[in-house]
N, C-alpha and C positions, 0 to 999 in steps of 0.2 A: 674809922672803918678799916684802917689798913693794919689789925691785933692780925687777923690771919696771916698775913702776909709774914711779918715777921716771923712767927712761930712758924710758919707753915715750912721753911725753905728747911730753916733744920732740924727739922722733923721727918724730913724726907729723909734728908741728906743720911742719916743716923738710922732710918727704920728699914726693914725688910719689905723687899716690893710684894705687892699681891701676884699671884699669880693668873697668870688669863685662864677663864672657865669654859673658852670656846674650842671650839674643833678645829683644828688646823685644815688648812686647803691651801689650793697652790696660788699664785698670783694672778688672778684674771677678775674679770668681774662674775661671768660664768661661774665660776668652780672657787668662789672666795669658800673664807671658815663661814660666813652666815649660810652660804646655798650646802654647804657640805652639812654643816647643824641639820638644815630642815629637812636634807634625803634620811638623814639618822633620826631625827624625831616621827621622820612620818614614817619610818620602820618600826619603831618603838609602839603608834599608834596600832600599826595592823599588828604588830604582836597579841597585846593588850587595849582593845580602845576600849574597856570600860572602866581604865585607869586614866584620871585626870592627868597626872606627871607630865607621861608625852604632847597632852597638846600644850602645857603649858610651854616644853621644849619650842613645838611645831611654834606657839605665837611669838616667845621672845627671838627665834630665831629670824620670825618674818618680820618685825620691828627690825632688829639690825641690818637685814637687808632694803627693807625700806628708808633707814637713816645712812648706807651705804650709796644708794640708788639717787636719794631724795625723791623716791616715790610714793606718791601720797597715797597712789592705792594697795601698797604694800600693807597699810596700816588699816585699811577696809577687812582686808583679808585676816590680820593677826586678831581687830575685833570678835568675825566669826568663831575663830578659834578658841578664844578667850570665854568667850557665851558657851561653848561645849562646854567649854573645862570646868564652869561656875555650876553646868545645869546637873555634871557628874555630882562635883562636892561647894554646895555652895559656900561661899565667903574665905575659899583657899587662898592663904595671904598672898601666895606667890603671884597666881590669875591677877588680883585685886594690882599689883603692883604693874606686872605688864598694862594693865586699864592705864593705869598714871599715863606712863611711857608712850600708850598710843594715842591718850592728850595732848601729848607735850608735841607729839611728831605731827597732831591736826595744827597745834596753837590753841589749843583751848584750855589756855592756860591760867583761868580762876578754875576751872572744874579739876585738873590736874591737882589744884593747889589744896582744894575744898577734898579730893580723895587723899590724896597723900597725908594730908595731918590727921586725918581718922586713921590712914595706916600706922599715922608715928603712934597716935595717941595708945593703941591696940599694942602696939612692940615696939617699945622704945627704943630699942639699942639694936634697931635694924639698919647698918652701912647704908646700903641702896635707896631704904625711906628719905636718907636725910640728904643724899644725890638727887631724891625725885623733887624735894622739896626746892634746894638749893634751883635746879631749872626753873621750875614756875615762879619762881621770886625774883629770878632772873630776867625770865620772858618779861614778867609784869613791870618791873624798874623795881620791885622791893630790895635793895641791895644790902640793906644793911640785914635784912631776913636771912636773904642768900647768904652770906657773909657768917651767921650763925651756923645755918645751917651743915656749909661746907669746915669749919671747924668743929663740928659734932664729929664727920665724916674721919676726921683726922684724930680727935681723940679717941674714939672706939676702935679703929685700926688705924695707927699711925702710917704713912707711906704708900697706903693702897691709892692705885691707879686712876679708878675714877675720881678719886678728889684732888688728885694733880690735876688732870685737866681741868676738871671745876674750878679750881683754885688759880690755876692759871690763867683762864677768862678774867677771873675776877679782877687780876692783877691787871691784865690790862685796861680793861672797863677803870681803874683807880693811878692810873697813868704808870704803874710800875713794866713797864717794855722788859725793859732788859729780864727783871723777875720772874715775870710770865714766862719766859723763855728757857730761865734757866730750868722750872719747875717742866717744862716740854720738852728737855733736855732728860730728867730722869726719867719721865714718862717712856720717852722712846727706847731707851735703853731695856727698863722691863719688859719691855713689850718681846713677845718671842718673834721669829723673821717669819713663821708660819701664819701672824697673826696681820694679814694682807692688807683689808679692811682697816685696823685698828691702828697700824702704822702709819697707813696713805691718811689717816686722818689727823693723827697727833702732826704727821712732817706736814700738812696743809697749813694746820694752825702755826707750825713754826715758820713757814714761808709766809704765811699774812702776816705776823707780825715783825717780819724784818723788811716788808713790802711798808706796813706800816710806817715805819721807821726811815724809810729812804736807803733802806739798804739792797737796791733791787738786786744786782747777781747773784747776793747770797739767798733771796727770795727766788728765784730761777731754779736756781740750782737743788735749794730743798721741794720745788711742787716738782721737778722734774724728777726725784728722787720716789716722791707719794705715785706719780704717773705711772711709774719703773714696777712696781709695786702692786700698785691697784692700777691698771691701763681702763681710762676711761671714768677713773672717778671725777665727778661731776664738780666738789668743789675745788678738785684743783684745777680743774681746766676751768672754773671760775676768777682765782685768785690771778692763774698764768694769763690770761685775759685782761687781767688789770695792772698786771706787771708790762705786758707788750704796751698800754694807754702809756704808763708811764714813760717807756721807751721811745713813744711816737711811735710805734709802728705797728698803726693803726688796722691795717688791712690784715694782718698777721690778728690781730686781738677777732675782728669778725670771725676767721674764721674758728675761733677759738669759742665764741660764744654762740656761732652756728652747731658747734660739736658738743657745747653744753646743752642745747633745746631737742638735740636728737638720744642725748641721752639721759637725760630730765625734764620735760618739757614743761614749759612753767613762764609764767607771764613775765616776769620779772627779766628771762634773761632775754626777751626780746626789746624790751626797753633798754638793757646796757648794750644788745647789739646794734639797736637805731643811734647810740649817741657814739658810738666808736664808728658806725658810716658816715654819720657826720664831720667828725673828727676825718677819716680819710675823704671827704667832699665828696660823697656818693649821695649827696640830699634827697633825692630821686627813690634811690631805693631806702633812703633812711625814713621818710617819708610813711612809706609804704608801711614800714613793718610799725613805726609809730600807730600808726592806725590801727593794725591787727594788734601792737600791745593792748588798745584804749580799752577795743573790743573785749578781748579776753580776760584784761584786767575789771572790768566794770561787773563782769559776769559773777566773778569772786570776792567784791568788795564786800557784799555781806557778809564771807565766813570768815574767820578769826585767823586762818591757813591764807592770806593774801597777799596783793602787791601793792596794799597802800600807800605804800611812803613811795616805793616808783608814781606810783599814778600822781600823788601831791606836787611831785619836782616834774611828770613829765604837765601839768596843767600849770604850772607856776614857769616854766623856764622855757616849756616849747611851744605848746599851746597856748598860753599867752591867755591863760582863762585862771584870773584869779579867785574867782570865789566858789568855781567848782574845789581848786588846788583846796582851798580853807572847809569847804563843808566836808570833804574827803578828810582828811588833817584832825578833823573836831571829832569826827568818826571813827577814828584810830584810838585819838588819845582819852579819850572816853571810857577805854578800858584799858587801857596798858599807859604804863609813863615811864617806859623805857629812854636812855639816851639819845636813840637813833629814832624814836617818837616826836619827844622834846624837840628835837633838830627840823623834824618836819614838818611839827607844826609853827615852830617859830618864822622859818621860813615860810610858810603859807600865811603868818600874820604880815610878814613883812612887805609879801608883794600886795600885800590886802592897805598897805599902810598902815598899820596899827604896830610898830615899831616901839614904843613902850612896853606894850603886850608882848611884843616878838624878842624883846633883850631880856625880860627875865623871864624865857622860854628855854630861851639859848644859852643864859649863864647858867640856870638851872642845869644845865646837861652839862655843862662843862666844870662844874663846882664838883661831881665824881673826882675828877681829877685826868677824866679822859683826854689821849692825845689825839685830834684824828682833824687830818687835815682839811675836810671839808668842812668841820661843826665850826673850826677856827674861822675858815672864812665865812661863812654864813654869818657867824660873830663879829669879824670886821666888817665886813659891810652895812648890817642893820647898825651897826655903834657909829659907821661914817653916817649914814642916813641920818643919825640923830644929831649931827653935827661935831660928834667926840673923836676928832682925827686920833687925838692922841692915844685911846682905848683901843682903834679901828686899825692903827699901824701896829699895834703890840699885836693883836692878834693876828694881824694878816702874816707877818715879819714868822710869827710861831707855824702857821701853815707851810711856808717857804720853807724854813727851816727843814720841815720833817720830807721832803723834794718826794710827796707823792700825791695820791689821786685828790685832786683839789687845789694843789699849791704852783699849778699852772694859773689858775683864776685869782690866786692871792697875790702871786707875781703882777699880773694885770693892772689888780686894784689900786697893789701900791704903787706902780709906774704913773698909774692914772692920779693917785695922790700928790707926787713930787712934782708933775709935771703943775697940778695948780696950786702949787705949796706958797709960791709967788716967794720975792726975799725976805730974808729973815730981820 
């Protein structure tokens, strides 16, 4: 699984960067290049609205600002648009393609997957198709699909921008850190300083992945860089959130994940703000918002746009209800078997006690090659459960190692090991 990777670095390194196709705007969230696109599409419309083109502008451009926003009703809205532009000229590849995109941004990501291969099948040596492709094989855990796909991306235009970042993911999803990085390293550089949005999201991805790594200041320093940039983008005051847990300083992360729910509101990040109140011993108010996550989350466990893997670990680890944690878990993995899937359900077998079940859950996630400090311990503990210290200390010892989100609890476990290690 790792041909891409290799090819991929110099192939970059060697090819001409693609150019950005967006509008430039200045740094805000207000006035990024996506809100600047949609005033110039929606001029374009009242020019000519009985020319498809502009609303095709008007939808790709409300998709990026909804992948900007993480607003899911951005993507209601690019729908509408998308229905003009098909009722103008039906089966316009371009329309058909933003369709993909506004799948991918609900999560409905077999239907994503089922339109985009009629697009490839239709025009095969269309870049973007095989970007649309590479996400839903992604979303799904197809990796070695993805893994095609994004080297299609790179042979038909060597060094273009979306397949860096694509390719980047993948890299780390396949434990190559440093790789990923370097390829988020050429990325950022093509990228123009006009292009607000697209920067604040490449330097995101580069601060998670040195946050991954245990390298937290230099992960500071890059979301604070995306903040500078984009002021208020949502996943880096996500990531900076999980940088301050790392830091212990806990009350700092709250207010951090309070400033992500006012400007993405979304179930999930009240669940990371109840365990960081915890974390600073506000149990009282942690409490509190637990609840209003349960509520919110439960609302949206049917659509495929949800917070089930929160809802799984918060019914397995705070709620103390394990076989809500497992039917939630079964419901997930049902459709997708992705690595952070795998992790949640294994861990919902494991407080179920079905710990056989639960280790080739969890190996299976971890056989990608992924580094991530919680899957690790999830992995040691179900292997101590099974009485395999020695598997359970490898694992837990790799969590530690990477000194981030989870390798407080691996620390724990092992201290918890040595201490009834009894002599040798």
């Amino acid at each position: 699984m790792k041909r891409i990777i290799s090819v991929l670095c110099l192939t970059a390194m060697i090819a001409a960067f693609a150019p950005s196709q967006s509008s430039p705007g200045p740094a805000s969230v207000d006035r990024s290049a996506a809100s600047q696109s949609i005033s110039e599409a929606r001029k374009a419309i009242d020019d000519k609205p009985m020319e498809y083109a502009g609303y095709n502008l008007l939808a790709a451009a409300l998709v990026r600002r909804a992948q900007e926003r993480s607003d899911a009703s951005g993507y209601a809205q690019a729908k509408d648009v998308v229905k003009k532009s098909l009722e103008i000229a039906p089966n316009n590849f371009d329309a058909e393609k933003i369709q993909v995109s506004i799948l991918l941004g609900e999560h409905e990501f077999l239907a994503a997957l089922d339109l985009a291969t009629k697009l490839n099948q239709r025009v095969p040596d269309d870049v973007m198709v095989y970007g649309l492709l590479t996400d839903a094989n992604v979303g799904l855990g197809n990796y070695k699909d993805a893994e095609i796909a994004a080297q299609w991306m790179l042979n038909l235009r060597p060094g273009n921008l979306p397949a860096l970042t694509r390719a980047a993911h993948l890299r780390e999803l396949f434990g190559e850190t440093e790789g990923a990085y370097e390829l988020l390293e050429l990325a950022h550089q093509s990228t123009a300083p006009t292009e607000t949005g697209e920067r604040a999201r490449i330097l995101t991805q580069m601060g998670h992945l040195r946050l991954a790594s245990g390298s937290t200041d230099a992960a500071e320093k890059l979301l604070q860089q995306a903040l500078a940039s984009f002021p208020g983008y949502p996943a880096a005051l996500e990531n900076l959130a999980q940088v301050r847990i790392t830091q212990k300083r806990y009350a700092e992360a709250v207010v951090l994940w309070q400033q992500c729910d006012q400007a993405a509101p979304r179930a999930k990040h009240l669940f990371d703000r109840a365990e960081a109140l915890q974390l600073a011993g506000r149990d009282a108010e942690a409490e509190k918002v637990f609840a209003d996550f349960e509520t919110k989350s439960l609302a949206e466990s049917d659509r495929h746009d949800n917070s089930n893997r929160e809802l799984v670990f918060y019914y397995a680890d705070h709620a103390h209800l394990p076989v809500k944690a497992l039917d939630i878990a079964k419901r997930e993995y049902a459709w997708r078997h992705d690595v952070y899937t795998m992790d949640a359900y294994a861990w919902a077998l494991h407080v179920n006690g079905h710990d056989e079940e639960a280790r080739t859950q969890v190996e299976a996630a971890l056989a990608l090659g992924i580094r991530d400090s919680k899957i690790f311990t999830h992995a040691g503990e179900i292997a101590l459960k099974l009485g395999d210290r020695a598997t359970s200390q490898d694992y837990l010892q790799k969590a530690v190692s990477l000194h981030s989100i989870g390798s407080e609890q691996a620390r724990l476990v092992l201290a918890q090991l040595s201490a009834t290690s009894g002599p040798r």
